[in-house]
C-alpha positions in Angstrom: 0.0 0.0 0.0 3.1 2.2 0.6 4.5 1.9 -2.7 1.2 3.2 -4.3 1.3 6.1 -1.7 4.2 6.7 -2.7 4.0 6.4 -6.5 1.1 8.8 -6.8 3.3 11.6 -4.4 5.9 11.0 -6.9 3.8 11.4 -10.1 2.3 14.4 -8.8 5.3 16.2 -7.2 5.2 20.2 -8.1 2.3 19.4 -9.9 -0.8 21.8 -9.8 -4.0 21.1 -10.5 -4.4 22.8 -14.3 -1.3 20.5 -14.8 -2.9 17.8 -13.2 -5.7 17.8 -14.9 -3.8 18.5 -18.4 -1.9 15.4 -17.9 -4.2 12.1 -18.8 -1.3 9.7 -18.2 -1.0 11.0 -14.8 -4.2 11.0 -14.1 -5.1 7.4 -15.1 -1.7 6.2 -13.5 -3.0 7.8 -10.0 -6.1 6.3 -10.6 -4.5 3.0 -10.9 -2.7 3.6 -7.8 -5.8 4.7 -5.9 -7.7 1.4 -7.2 -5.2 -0.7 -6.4 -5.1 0.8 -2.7 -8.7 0.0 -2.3 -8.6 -3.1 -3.6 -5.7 -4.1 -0.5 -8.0 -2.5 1.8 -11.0 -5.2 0.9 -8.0 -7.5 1.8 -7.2 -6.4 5.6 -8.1 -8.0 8.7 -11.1 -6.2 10.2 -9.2 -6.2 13.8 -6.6 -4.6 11.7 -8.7 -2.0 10.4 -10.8 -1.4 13.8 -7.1 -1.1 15.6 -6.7 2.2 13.4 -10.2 4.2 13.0 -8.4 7.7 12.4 -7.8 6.0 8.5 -10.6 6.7 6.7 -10.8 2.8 5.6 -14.1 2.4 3.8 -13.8 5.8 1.8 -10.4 4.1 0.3 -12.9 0.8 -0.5 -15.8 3.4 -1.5 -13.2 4.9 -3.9 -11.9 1.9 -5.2 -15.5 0.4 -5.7 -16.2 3.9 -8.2 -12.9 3.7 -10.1 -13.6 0.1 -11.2 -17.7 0.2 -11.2 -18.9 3.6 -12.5 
């Protein structure tokens, strides 16, 4: 989950948002990265998840679940 953290920081790095959203590789290679997140969320323990309730943990699935279904 780190790595895709850290590829979308990375992508977008002195980036602003005209360039941002200028950039259609960028923005489907952070989408990737944000779908991918969600989808290893679906995959983690729900002790896991209730042991850290300050991460917003179903908005990451909620995400995921509109990348890959609307």
């Amino acid at each position: 989950m780190i790595n895709y953290i850290d590829s979308i920081l990375k992508y977008t790095d002195n980036v602003d948002y005209t360039g941002f959203k200028n950039n259609s590789m960028m923005i489907e290679a952070c989408v990737f990265n944000l779908s991918q997140i969600g989808e290893l969320v679906n995959k983690l323990d729900k002790e896991y998840i209730m042991k850290y309730p300050e991460i917003p943990w179903f908005k990451m699935k909620g995400l995921r679940n509109r990348i890959v279904h609307d």
